[in-house]
C-alpha positions as CSV (number, residue, x, y, z in Angstrom):
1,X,1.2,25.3,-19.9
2,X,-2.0,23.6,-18.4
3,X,-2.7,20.2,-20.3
4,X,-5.7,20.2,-23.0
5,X,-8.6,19.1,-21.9
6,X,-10.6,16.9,-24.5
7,X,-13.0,14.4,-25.1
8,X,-11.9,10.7,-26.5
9,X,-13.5,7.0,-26.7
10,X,-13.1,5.4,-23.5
11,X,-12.9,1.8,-26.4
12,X,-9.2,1.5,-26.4
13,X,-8.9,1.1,-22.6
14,X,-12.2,-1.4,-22.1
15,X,-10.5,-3.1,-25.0
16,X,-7.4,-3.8,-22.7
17,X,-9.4,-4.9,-19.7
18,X,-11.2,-7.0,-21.5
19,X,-8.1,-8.8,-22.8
20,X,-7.1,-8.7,-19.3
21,X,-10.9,-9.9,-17.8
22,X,-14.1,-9.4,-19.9
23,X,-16.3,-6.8,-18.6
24,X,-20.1,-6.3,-18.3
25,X,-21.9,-3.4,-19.1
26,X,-21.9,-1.2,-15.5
27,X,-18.4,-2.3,-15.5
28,X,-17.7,-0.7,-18.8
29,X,-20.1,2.5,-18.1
30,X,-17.5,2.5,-14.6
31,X,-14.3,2.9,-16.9
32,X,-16.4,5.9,-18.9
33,X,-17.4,7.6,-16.3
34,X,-14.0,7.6,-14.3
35,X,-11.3,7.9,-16.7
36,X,-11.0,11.6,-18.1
37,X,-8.6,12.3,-21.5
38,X,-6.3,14.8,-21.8
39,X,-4.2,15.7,-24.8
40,X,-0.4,16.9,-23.6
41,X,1.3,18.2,-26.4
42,X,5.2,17.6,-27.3
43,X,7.7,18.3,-24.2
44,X,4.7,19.0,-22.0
45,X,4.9,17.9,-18.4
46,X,2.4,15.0,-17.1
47,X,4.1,14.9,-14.1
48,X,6.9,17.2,-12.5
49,X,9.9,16.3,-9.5
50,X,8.3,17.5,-6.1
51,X,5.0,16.6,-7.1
52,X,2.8,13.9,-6.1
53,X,1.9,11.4,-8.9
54,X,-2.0,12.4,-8.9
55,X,-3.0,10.3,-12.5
56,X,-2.7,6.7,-13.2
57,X,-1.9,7.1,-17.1
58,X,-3.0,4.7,-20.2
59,X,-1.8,6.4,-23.7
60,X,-4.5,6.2,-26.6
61,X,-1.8,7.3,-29.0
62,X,1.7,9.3,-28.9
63,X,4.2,8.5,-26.6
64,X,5.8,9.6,-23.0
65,X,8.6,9.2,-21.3
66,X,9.3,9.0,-17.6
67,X,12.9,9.5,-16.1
68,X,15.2,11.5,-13.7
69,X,17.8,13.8,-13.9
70,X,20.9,13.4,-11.5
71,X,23.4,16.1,-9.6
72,X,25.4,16.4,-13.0
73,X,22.2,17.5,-15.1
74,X,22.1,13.7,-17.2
75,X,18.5,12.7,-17.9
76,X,18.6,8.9,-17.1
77,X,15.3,7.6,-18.8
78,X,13.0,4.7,-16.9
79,X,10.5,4.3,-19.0
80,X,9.0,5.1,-22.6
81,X,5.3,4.4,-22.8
82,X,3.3,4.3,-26.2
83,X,0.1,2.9,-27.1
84,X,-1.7,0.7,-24.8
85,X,0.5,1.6,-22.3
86,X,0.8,2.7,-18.7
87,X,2.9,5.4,-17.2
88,X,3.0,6.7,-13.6
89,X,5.1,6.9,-10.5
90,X,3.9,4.0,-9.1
91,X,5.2,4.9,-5.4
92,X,4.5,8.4,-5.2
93,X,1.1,7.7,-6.5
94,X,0.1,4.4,-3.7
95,X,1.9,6.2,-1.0
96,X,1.0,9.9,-2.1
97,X,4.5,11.5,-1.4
98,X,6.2,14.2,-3.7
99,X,7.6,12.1,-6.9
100,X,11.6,12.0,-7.4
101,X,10.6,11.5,-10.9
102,X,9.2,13.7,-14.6
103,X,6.8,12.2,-17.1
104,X,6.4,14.1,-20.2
105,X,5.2,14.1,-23.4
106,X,7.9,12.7,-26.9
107,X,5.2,13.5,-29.0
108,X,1.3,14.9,-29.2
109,X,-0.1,12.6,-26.8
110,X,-4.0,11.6,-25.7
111,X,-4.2,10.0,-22.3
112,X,-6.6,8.2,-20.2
113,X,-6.3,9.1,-17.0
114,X,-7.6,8.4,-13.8
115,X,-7.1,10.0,-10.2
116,X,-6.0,7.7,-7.2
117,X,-9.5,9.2,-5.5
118,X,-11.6,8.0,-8.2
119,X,-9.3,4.5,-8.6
120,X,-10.6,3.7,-5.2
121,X,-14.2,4.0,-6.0
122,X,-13.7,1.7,-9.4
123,X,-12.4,-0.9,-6.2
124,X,-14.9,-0.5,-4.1
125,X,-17.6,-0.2,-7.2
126,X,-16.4,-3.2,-9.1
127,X,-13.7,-5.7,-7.6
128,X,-13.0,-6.9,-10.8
129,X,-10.9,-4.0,-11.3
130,X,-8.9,-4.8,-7.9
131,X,-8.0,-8.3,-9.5
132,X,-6.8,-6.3,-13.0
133,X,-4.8,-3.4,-11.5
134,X,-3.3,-6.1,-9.3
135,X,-2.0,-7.6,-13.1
136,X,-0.9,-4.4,-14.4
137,X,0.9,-4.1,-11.5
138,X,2.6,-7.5,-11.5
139,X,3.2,-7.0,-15.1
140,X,4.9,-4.0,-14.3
141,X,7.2,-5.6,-11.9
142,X,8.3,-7.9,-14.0
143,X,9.2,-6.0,-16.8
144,X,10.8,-3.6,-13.5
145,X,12.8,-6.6,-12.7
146,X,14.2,-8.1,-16.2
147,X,15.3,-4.3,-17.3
148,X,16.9,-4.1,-14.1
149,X,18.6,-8.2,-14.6
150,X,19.4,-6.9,-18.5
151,X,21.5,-3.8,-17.2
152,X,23.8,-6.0,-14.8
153,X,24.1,-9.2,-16.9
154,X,24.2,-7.8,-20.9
155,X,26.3,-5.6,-22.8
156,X,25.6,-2.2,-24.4
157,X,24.8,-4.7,-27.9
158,X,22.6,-7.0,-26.3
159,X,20.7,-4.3,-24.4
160,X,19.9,-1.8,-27.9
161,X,18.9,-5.4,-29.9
162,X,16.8,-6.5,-27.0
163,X,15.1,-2.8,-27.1
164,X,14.7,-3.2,-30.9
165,X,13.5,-6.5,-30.8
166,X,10.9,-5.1,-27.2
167,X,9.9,-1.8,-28.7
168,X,10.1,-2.2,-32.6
169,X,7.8,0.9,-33.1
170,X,9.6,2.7,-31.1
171,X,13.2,2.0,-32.3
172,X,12.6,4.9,-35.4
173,X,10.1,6.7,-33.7
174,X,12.5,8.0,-30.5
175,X,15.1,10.6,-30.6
176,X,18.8,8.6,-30.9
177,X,19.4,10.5,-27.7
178,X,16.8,9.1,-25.9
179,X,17.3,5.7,-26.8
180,X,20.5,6.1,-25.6
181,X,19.7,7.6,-22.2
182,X,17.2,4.8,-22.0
183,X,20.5,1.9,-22.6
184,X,22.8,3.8,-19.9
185,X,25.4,4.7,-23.0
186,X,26.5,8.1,-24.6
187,X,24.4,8.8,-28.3
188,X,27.9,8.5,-29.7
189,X,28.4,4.9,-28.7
190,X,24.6,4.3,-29.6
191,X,26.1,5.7,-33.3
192,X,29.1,3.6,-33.4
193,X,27.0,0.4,-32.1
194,X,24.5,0.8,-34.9
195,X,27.4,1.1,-37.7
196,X,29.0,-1.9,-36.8
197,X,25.7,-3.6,-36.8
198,X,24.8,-2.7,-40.0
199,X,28.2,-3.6,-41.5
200,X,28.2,-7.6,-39.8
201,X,24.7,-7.8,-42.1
202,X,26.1,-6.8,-45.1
């Protein structure tokens, strides 16, 4: 199934630059011209194993998911990505090789979306945008690092109330499954975890 094309406000996304650095007017009509939406609809691929990561993704509402699934057939999740987010392989799509990872879509989701070809010419157009990629990307890296601190140093508690407390729109939103791919436990323990929780508050 081929993704939707549609047509959205480009607002949302100069919104977030502008939070990031405030820009002018050719800078804006830049971000307009170079960003494309797409609506993906539930369990719809953005991005399959093999292939190469093509679209750097911001969501303008709904909600993806990036992860891999192992030798055994267990989807181990990476990332969920909601509003004002961004979502893509951000290896296979700097050093265009075939992704080891699958993005796709928890809910009815409109993107932003722009290709690594036309990322180049918002560079080489406007360097401001070098200076806020190179945030997201920094952000990015340090959220990389803490999840990756959090899974060696915390328990299976710690972990779900640090989510909760991260992601508290997402925390009713997701599938219990998920959330427990996303923690590294089994749904069951997720259940059992969130029962003894609510019985130490009342």
């Amino acid at each position: 199934m081929k993704e939707k094309l549609i047509q959205a406000s480009s607002e949302p996304l100069i919104d977030y630059f502008n939070k990031i650095i405030p820009l002018n007017r050719e800078e804006r009509q830049l971000v307009t011209e170079l960003f494309r939406s797409r609506l993906y609809r539930k369990k719809q691929y953005v991005l399959q194993e093999g292939d190469v990561c093509s679209q750097f993704n911001f969501i303008v509402r709904g909600c993806l998911r990036m992860y891999k699934i192992d030798e055994k057939g267990d989807t181990h999740i990476i990332q969920f990505a909601a509003e004002n987010w961004w979502i893509n392989d951000i290896g296979s799509f700097h050093k265009r090789k075939p992704s080891e990872l699958c993005i796709d879509a928890i809910e009815d989701t409109m993107v932003l979306q722009i290709s690594y070809e036309d990322l180049i010419t918002l560079y080489t157009s406007a360097p401001k945008f070098d200076r806020i990629f190179r945030v997201l990307l920094e952000n990015s890296f340090v959220t990389l690092q803490k999840r990756l601190l959090q899974n060696i140093s915390s328990t299976a508690e710690e972990r779900y109330l640090s989510f909760v407390e991260v992601h508290p729109h997402l925390s009713n939103r997701l599938p219990q499954t998920q959330i427990a791919s996303f923690l590294g436990i089994t749904p069951e323990f997720l259940s059992r975890l969130k029962s003894k929780l609510v019985k130490t508050k009342s």
